[in-house]
C-alpha positions in Angstrom: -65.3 22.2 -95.6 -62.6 23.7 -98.1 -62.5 27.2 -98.0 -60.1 27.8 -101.0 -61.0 27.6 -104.8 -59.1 25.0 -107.2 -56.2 27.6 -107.7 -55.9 28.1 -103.9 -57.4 31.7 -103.5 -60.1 31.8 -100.3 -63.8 31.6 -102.0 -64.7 34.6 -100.3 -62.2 37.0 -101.8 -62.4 34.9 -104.7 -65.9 36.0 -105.2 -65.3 39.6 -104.5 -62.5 39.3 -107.3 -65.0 37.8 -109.9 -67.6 40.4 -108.4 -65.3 43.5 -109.4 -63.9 41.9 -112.2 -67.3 41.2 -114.0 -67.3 45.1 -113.5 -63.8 45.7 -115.5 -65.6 43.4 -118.1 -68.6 45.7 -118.5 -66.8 48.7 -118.4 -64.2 47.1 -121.0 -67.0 45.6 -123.2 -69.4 49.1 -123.4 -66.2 50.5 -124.2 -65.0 48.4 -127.0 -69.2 48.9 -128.0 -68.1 52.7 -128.2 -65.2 52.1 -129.8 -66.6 50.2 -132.9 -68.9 53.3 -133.5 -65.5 55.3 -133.4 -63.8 53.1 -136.3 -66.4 53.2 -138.4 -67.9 56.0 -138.5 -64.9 59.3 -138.1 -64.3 61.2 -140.9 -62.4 64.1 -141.8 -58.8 64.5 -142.6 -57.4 62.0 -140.0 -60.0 59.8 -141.2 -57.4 57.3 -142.7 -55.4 57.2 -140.2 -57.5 57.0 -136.8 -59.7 54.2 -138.7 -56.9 51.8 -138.6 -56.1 53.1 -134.6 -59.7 52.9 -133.6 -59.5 48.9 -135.0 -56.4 47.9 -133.0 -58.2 49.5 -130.3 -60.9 47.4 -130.7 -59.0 44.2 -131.3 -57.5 44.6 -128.1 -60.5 45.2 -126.2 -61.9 41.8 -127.7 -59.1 40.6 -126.5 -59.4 42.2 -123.0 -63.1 41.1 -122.3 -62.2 37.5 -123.4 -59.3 37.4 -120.9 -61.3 39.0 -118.2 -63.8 36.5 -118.6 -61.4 33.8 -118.7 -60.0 35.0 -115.5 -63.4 35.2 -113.6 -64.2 31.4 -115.0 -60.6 30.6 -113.4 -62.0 32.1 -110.0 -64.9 30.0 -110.3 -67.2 32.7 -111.2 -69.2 33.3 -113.9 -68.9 36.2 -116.3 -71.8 38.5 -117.3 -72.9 38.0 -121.1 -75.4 40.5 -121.8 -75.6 43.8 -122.4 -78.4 44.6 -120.3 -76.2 43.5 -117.4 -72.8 45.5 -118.6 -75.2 48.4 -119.3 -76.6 48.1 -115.7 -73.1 48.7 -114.0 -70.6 50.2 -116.8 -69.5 53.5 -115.7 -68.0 54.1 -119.5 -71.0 55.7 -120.6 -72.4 54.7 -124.5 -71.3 57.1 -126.9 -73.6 57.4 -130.1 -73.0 59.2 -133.6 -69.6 60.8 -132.6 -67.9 61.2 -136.4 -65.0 63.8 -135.5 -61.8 62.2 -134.4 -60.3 64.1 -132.1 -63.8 63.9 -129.9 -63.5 60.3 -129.9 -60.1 60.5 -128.7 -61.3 62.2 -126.0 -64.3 59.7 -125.4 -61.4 57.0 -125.3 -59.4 59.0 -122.6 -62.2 59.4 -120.4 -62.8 55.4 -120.6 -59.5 54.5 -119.6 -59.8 56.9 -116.8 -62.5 55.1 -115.7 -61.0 51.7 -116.2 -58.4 52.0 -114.8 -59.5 53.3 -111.5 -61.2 49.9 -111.1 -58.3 48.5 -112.2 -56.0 49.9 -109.8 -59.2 49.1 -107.2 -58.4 45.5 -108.6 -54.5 45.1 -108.0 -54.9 45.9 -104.5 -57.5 43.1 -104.0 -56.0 40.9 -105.5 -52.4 41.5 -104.5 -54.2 41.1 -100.7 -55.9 37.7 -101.6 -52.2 36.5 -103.0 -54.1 36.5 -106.3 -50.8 36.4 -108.8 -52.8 35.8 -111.9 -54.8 38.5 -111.2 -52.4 41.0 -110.5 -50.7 39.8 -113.5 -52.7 40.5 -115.6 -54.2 44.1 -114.0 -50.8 45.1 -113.9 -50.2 44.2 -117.4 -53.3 46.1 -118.4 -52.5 49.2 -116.8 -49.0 50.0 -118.0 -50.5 49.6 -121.8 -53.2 52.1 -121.1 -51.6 54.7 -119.4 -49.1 54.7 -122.9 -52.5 55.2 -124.9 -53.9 57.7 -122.3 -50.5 59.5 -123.1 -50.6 58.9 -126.5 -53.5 59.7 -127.3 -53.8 63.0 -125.4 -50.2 64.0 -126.9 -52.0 63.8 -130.6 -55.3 65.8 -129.2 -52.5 68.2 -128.2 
């Protein structure tokens, strides 16, 4: 009996992989939900330009849960689709009717806190399964949000 997936990782760990990644993928999907809600409905002064911020933002994300999902269907998993199911395991919590900026700055901050501790949680699985793609990617993910965590709490001052 072959113990490895397709791409050569051990089914076991592979399934612990697609287990914590389908976490990341609530997290990252509650969080782009949250994020929407930012973009459209700020106002004040820095309306203008935290609009446009809060929709690259939210591109990304899109583009972030499609990877992650990608990645898990590469594992041999299958990715969650529903938002009862992110809801039941996200540790971004929803965010409703926030229309000052600066707050939702903050609201962002506190998300990538929380993503990228399972992230982090998520390079050292994978870099013990030998899980390149993985780690790739992770890694990738968490040099670009640590600039925004910066960023973003340099403008909140």
């Amino acid at each position: 009996m072959d113990t490895k997936t397709p791409i050569g990782i051990d089914t076991q760990v592979a399934g612990q992989l697609t287990a914590a990644l389908n976490d990341l993928l609530a997290d990252i999907t509650v969080f782009h939900m949250n994020t929407r809600g930012f973009q459209w409905n700020t106002q004040g002064a820095a309306f203008f330009e935290l609009h446009v911020k809060f929709g690259d933002l939210c591109a990304d994300l899109q583009i972030k849960i499609d990877e992650v999902a990608e990645r898990i269907l590469t594992l041999g998993g299958t990715p969650r689709h529903t938002h009862e199911e992110y809801l039941a395991v996200s540790k971004v919590p929803v965010v409703r009717d926030v229309t000052d900026g600066a707050e939702a700055l903050k609201h962002c901050v506190a998300a990538f806190s929380v993503i990228l501790l399972r992230e982090r949680a998520l390079l050292h699985l994978s870099s013990e399964a030998g899980d390149a793609g993985t780690q790739a990617l992770i890694s990738d993910y968490i040099r670009t949000q640590e600039k925004l965590v910066w960023m973003y709490r340099s403008y909140l001052g």
